[in-house]
C-alpha positions in Angstrom: -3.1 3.8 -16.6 -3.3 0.8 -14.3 -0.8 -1.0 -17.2 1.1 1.7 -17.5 2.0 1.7 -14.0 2.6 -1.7 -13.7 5.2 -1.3 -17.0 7.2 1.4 -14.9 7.3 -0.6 -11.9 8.7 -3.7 -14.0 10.7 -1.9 -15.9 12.4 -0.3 -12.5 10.9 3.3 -13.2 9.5 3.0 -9.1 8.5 6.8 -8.8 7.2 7.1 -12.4 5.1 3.8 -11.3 4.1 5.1 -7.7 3.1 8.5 -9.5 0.6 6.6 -12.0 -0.8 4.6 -9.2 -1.6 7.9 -7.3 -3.2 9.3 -10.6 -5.2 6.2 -10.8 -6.1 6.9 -7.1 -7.2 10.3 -7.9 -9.7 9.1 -10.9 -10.9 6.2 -10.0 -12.0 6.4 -6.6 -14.1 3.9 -6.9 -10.9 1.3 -7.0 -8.8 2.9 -5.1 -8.7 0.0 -2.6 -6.7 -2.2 -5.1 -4.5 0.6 -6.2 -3.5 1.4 -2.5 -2.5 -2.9 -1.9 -0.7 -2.7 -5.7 1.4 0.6 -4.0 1.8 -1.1 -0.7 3.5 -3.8 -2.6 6.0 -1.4 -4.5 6.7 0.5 -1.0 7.7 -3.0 0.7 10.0 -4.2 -2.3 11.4 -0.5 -2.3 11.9 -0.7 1.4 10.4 3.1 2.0 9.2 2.2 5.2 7.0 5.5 6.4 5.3 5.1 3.1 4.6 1.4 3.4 3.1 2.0 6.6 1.2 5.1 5.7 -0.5 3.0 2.8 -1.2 0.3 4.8 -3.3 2.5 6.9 -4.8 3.7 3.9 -5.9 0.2 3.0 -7.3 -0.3 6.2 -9.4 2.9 6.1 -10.8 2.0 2.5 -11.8 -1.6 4.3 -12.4 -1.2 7.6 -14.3 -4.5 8.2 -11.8 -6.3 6.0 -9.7 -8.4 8.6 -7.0 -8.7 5.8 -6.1 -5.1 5.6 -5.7 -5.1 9.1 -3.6 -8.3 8.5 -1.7 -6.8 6.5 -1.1 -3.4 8.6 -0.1 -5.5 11.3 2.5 -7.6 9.0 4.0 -4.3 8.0 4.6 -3.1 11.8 5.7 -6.0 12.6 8.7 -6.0 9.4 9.3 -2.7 10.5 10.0 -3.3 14.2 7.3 -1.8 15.6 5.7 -4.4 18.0 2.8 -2.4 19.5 1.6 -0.9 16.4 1.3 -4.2 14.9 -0.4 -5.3 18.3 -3.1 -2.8 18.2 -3.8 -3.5 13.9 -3.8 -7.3 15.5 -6.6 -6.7 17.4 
């Protein structure tokens, strides 16, 4: 599935490739982590905002001791304008 996806997202099929990734969430729990950073990626080059920030909370709860997601959570509400969300995932 995880090929698959990636094959729809290359080959410009975005919601055929964000709807494998969120199968692949569903089934393998256990990675879901990854899955959630490889649709955060697709959400940022698509520019749907709400959703990249949504799944970049996602990533954080998945990791919460891992300083990157926050990182990352903050980078997204900072490309989205939103200075004192990315503040507080800063901290």
């Amino acid at each position: 599935l995880k090929s698959l996806a990636s094959a729809y997202v290359r080959g410009g099929q975005i919601s055929e490739g964000i709807d494998t990734y969120q199968k692949l969430i569903a089934v393998d729990p256990n990675r879901a982590g990854g899955y959630y950073r490889d649709l955060l990626d697709i959400y940022l080059k698509a520019d749907l905002q709400q959703e990249a920030i949504d799944t970049a909370r996602k990533v954080v709860e998945m990791s919460p001791s891992d300083a990157e997601a926050y990182l990352t959570l903050g980078q997204v509400h900072t490309m989205y304008r939103q200075p004192e969300e990315a503040l507080a995932a800063y901290r």
